[in-house]
C-alpha positions as a printed NumPy array, in Angstrom:
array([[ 11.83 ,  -7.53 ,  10.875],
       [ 14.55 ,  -7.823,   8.021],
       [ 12.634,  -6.939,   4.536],
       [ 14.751,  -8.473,   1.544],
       [ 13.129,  -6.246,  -1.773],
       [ 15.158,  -5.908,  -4.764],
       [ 18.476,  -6.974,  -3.856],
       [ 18.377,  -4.728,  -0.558],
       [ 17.637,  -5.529,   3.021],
       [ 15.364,  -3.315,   4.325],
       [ 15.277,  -3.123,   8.143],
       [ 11.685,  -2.616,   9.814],
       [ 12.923,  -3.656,  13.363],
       [ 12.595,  -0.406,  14.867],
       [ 11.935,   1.738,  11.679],
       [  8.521,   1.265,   9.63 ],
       [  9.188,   2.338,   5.657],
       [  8.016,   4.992,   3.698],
       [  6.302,   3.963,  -0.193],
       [  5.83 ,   6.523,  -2.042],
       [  2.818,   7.174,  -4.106],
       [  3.895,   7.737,  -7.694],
       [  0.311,   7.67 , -10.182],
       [  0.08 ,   7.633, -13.898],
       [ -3.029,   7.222, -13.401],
       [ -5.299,  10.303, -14.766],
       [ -8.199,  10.094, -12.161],
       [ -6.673,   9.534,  -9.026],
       [ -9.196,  10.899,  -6.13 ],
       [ -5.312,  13.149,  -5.066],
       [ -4.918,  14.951,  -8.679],
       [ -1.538,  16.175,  -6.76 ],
       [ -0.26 ,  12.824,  -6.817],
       [ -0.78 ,  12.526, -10.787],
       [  2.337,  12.515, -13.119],
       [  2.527,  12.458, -16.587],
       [  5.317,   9.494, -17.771],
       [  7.929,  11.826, -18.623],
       [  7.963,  13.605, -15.418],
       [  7.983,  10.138, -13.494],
       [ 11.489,  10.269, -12.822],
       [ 11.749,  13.676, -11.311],
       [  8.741,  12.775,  -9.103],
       [ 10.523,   9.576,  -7.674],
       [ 13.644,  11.537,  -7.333],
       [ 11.449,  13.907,  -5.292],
       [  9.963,  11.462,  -2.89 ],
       [ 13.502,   8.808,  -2.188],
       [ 14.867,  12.989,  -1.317],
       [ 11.795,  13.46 ,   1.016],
       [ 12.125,   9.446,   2.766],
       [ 10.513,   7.211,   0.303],
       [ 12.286,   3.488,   0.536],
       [  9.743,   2.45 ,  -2.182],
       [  8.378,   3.983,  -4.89 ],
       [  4.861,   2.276,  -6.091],
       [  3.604,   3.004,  -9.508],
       [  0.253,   2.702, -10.604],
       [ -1.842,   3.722, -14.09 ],
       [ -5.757,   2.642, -12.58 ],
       [ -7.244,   3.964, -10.284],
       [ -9.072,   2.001,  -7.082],
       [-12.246,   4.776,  -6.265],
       [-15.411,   3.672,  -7.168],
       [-17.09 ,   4.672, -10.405],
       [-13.093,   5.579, -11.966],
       [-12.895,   4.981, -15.525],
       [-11.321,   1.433, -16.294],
       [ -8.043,   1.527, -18.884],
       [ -7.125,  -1.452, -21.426],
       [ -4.439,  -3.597, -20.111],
       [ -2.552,  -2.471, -23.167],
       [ -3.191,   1.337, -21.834],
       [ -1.994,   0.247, -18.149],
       [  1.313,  -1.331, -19.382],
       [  1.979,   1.288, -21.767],
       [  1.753,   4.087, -18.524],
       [  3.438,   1.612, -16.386],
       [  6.244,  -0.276, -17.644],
       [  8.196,   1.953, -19.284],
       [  8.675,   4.213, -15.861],
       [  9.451,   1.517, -13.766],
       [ 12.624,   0.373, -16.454],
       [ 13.284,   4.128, -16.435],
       [ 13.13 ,   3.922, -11.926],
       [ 14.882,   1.085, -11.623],
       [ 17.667,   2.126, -13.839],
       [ 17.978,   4.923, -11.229],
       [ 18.295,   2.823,  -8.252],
       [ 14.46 ,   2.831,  -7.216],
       [ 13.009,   0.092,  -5.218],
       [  9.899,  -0.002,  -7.35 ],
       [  6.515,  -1.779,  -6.337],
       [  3.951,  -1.664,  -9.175],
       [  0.256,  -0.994,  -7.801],
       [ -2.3  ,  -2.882, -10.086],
       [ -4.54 ,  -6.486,  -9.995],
       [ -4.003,  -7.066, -13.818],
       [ -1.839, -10.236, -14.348],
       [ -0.787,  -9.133, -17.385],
       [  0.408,  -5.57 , -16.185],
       [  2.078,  -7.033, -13.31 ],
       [  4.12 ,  -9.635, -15.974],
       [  4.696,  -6.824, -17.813],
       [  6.259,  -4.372, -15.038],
       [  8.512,  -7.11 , -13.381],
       [ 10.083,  -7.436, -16.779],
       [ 10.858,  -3.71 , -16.84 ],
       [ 12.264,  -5.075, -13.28 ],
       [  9.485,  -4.088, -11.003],
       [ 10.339,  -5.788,  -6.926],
       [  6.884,  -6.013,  -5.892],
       [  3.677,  -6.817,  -7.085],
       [  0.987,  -4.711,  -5.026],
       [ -1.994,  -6.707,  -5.641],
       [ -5.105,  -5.125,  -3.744],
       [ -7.542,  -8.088,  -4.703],
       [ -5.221, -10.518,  -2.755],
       [ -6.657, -13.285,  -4.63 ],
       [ -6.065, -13.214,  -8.342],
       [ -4.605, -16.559,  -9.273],
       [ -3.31 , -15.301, -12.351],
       [ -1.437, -12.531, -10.677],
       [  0.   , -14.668,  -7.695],
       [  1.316, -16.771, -10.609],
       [  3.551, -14.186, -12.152],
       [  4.458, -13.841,  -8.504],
       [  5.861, -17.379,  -8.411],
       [  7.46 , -17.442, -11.311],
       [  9.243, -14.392, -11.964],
       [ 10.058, -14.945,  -7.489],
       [  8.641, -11.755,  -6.946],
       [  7.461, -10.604,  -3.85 ],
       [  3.723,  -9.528,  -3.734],
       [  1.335,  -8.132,  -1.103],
       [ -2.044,  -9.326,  -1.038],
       [ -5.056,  -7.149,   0.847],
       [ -8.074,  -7.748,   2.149],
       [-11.275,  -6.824,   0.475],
       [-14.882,  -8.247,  -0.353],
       [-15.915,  -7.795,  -3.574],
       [-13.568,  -6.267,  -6.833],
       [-12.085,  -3.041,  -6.888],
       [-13.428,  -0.079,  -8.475],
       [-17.28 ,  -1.925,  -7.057],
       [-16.424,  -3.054,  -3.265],
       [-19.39 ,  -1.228,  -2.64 ],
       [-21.442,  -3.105,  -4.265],
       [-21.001,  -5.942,  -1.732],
       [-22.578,  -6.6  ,   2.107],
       [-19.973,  -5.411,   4.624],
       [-21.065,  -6.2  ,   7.821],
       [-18.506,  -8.246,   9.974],
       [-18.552,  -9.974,  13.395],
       [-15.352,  -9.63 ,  13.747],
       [-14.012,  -7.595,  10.966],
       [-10.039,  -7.596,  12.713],
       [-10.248, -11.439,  13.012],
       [-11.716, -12.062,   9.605],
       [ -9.171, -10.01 ,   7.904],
       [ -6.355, -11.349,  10.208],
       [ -7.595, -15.193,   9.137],
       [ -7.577, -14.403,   5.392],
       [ -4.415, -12.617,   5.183],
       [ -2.397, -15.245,   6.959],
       [ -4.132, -18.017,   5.3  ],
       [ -3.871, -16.009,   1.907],
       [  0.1  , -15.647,   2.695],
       [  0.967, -19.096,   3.224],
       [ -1.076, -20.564,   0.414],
       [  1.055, -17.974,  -1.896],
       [  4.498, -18.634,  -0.062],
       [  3.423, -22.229,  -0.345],
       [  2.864, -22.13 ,  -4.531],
       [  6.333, -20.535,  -4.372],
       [  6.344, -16.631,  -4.136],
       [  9.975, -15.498,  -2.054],
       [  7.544, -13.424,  -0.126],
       [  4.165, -12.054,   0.272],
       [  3.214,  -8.646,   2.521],
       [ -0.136,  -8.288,   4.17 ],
       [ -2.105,  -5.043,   3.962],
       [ -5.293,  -5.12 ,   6.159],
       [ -7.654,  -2.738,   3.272],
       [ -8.593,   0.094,   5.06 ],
       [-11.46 ,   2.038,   3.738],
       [-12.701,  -0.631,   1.422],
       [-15.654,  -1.322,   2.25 ],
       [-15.549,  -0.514,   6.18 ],
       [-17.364,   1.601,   7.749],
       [-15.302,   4.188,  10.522],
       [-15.349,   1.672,  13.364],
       [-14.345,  -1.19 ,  11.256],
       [-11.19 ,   1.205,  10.766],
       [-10.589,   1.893,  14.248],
       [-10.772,  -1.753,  14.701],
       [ -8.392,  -2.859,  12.237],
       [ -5.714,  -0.306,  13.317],
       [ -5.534,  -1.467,  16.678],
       [ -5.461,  -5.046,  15.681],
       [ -2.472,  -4.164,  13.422],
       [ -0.25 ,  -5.781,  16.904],
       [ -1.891,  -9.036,  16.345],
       [ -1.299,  -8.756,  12.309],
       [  2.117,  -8.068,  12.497],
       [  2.86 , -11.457,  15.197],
       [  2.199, -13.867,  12.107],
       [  5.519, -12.916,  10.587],
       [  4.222, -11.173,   7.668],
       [  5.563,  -7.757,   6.381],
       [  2.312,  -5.153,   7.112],
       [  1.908,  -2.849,   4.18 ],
       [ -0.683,  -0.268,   5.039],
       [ -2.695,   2.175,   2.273],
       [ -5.259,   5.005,   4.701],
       [ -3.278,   7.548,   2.883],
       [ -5.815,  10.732,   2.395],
       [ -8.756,   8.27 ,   2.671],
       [-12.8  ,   9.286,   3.376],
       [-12.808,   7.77 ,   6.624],
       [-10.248,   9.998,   7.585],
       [-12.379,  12.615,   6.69 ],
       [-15.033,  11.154,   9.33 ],
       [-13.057,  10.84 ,  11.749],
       [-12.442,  15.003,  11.514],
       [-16.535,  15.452,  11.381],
       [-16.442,  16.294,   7.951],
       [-19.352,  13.671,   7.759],
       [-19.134,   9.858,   5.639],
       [-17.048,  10.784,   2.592],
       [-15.594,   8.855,  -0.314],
       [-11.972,   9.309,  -0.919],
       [-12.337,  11.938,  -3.821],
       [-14.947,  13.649,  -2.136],
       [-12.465,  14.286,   1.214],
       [-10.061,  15.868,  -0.717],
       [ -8.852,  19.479,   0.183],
       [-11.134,  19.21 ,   3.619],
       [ -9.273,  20.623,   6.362],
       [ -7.023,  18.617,   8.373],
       [ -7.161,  15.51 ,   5.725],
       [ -2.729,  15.722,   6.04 ],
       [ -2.666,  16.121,   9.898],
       [ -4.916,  13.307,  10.244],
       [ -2.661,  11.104,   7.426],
       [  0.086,  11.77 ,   9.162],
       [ -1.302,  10.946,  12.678],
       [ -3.149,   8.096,  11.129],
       [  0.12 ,   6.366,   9.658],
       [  2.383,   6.939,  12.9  ],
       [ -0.187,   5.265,  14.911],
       [ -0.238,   2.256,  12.24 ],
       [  3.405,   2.736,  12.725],
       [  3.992,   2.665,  16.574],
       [  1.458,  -0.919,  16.507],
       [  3.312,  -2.941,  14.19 ],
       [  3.142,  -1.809,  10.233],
       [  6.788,  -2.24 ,   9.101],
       [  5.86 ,   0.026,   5.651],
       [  2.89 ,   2.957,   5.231],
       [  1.887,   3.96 ,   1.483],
       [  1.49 ,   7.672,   1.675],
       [  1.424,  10.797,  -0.641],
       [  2.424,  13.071,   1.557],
       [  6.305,  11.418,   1.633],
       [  8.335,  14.159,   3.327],
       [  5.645,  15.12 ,   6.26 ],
       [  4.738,  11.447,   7.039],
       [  8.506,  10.831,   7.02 ],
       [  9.308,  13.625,   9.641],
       [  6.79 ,  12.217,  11.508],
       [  7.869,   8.315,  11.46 ],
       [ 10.899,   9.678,  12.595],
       [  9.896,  10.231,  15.994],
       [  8.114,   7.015,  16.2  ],
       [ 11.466,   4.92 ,  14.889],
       [ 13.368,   6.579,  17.978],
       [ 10.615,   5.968,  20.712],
       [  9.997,   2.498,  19.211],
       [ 14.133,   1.526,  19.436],
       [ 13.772,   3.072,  23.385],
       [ 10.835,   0.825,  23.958],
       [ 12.795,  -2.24 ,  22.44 ],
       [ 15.77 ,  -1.514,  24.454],
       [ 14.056,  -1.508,  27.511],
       [ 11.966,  -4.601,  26.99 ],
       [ 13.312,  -7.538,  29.55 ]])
């Protein structure tokens, strides 16, 4: 798959893209990944040296029960890095589900709108007309209170399959250039739905859509290492939470996601690496 972002082509035939995690946020459940605005540009430097393609910057954080920040307070954190990214050559996505923040940052000439509520009208209509890309995910309920929601699925991989391709074309239909799928793990799944969603990520990536996925340091992570059910701020600094990112992510990589958000930039990059040349092998051998 060919990836047009900002100008650029990105190629995610064989290779699946690294975004980097760039927060302005102050609570993030990783405190590691959290940059004050004046260092922003030294920390995006950091992560396009260590295999970022895409830098995503963000000023609110998703965890449950993290303190919510004025839309005036989110652009204020936001915009003025990405102007200060893109004048440096970043490809910049801007992580937030505030219409007004996401105007704001494709002004400051933002190339993606990373929309985790997939459904905000307002938001999808900056998307169409500014003709900015935006990826939509899949998620009951509102962020920052998914949990407050029933989460119990027949078929979680086909439901969230059937609302992110349905979700897509109504989007590319109002008149977005282009709208990325991310599947939403850890919101609101339980471990299995996880596992579930990860191997469906084959079937996801046959409708055509680019697959953005986010398990970056998550809590079910944590589970899945027996550190028992964990929220993402609570699995912080367990052991093994960056061996099983990275595993996680070249897995997600190896069955179809063409770009992985990460913190961990350099490590999930050395990974991927191995993946892109086993991948090309596979495609080359195909009949």
């Amino acid at each position: 798959m060919l990836i047009e972002l900002g100008g650029q082509t990105l190629d995610a035939t064989d290779r699946c893209h690294v975004m980097g995690i760039l927060n302005v946020a102050t609570d993030s459940p990783v405190a590691d990944s959290i940059v004050v605005v004046g260092d922003a540009p030294r920390r995006a430097e950091a992560l396009r040296s260590a295999g970022a393609s895409i830098i995503d910057v963000g000023a609110q954080s998703t965890r449950t029960g993290a303190a919510e920040i004025s839309v005036d307070e989110e652009i204020a954190r936001v915009a003025p890095v990405v102007e200060s990214l893109v004048s440096e050559g970043h490809l910049i996505s801007v992580d937030t589900w505030t219409s007004g923040v996401a105007r704001a940052a494709v002004a400051a000439g933002a190339h993606l709108i990373n929309d985790i509520t997939g459904a905000d009208p307002e938001t999808v209509a900056v998307a169409v007309e500014t003709k900015t890309p935006i990826a939509v995910m899949h998620m009951r309920g509102r962020p920052q209170r998914h949990r407050e929601v029933a989460h119990e699925y027949d078929d979680v991989a086909a439901e969230v399959r059937a609302y992110l391709d349905r979700r897509a074309q109504e989007i590319k239909q109002a008149g977005a250039p282009d709208v990325w799928v991310d599947p939403g793990f850890q919101f609101g799944r339980g471990l299995d739905d996880n596992l579930r969603l990860l191997l469906d990520l084959p079937n996801l990536s046959r409708l055509g859509h680019p697959v953005l996925i986010s398990a970056s340091r998550k809590g079910f992570l944590a589970e899945l290492l027996g550190h028992g059910e964990l929220r993402s701020h609570d699995a912080q600094g367990k052991p093994g939470m960056l061996e099983a990112t990275v595993a996680f992510n070249v897995l997600a990589a190896w069955l179809g996601a063409h770009v992985v958000r990460v913190h961990d930039v350099q490590e999930v990059a050395w990974a991927l690496s191995v993946s892109t040349a086993a991948r090309a092998i596979r495609r080359n051998r195909s009949p």
